[in-house]
C-alpha positions in Angstrom: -101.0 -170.3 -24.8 -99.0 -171.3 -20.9 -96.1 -169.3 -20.7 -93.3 -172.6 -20.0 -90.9 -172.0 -16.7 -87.8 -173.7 -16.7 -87.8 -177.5 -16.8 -90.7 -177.3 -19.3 -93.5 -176.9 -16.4 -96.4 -174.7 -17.6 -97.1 -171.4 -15.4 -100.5 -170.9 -15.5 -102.7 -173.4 -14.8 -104.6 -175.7 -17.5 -108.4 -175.6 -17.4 -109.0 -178.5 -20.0 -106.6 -180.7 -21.9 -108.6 -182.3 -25.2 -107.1 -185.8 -26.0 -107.1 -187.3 -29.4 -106.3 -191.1 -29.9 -102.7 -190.7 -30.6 -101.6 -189.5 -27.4 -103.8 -191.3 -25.4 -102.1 -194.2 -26.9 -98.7 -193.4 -27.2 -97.8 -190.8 -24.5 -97.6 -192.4 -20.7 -100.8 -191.1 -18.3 -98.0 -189.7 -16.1 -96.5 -187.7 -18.6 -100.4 -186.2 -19.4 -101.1 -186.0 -16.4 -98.1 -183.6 -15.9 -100.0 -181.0 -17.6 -102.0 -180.8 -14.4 -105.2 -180.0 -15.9 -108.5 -179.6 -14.3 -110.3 -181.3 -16.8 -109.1 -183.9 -20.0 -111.4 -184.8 -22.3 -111.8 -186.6 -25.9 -114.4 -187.4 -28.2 -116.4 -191.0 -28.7 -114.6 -191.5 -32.2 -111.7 -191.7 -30.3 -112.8 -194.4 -28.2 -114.0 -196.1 -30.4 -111.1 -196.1 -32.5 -109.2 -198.7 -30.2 -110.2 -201.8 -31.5 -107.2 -204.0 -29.5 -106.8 -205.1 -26.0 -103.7 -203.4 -25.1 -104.9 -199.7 -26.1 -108.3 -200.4 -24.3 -106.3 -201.1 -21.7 -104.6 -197.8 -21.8 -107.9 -196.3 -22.3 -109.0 -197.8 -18.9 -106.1 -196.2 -16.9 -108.1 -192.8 -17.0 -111.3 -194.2 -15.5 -113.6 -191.2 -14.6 -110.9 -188.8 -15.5 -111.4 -188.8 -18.9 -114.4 -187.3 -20.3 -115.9 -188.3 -23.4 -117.9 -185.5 -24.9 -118.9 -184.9 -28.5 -118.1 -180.9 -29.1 -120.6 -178.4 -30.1 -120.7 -177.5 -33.6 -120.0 -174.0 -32.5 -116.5 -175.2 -30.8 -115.7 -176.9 -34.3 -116.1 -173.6 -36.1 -114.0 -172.5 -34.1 -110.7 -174.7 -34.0 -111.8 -174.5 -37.8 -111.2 -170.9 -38.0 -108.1 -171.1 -35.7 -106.4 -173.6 -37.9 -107.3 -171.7 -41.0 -105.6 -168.8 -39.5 -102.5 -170.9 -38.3 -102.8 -172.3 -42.1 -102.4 -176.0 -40.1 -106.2 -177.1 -41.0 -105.2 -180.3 -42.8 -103.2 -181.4 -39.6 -106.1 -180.5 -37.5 -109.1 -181.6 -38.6 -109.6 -185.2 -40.3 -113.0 -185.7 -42.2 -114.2 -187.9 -38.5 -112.9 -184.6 -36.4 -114.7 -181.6 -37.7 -116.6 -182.6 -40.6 -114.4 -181.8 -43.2 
């Protein structure tokens, strides 16, 4: 995990942020964007999810920036595993996210 500096600002850089629907919808792009990943991506359920005007329009902010990618069974495993370890796998994963 980034080791936080003061005023909350991450020290070592972010290679690739992964973006459900909730904060895509309720956190402001600047406030993502202060990550300062290379990379942020989500998965089609997610945009498909927005069904109303105003969160397609938040959707449309991103433009290319967002990447919509469908993860590799083998990367599912493995935030399965993690959360299993972190005993947080019913916050993690819904049945549309890994499978479940």
């Amino acid at each position: 995990m980034p080791s936080v500096q003061n005023g909350g600002r991450f020290s070592r850089p972010i290679h690739s942020l992964v973006l459900d629907t909730a904060p895509l919808l309720t956190l402001p792009y600047g406030q993502i964007k202060s990550f300062n990943a290379s990379n942020y991506y989500t998965v089609p359920l997610a945009k498909e999810e927005v069904k109303d005007e105003t969160a397609r329009a938040a959707l449309e902010i991103w433009g290319q920036e967002l990447k919509i990618r469908q993860p590799q069974a083998k990367s599912i495993q493995e935030g399965k595993n993690c959360s299993l370890y972190e005993a947080d796998i019913s916050d993690f994963f819904c049945k549309e996210d890994g499978g479940l």
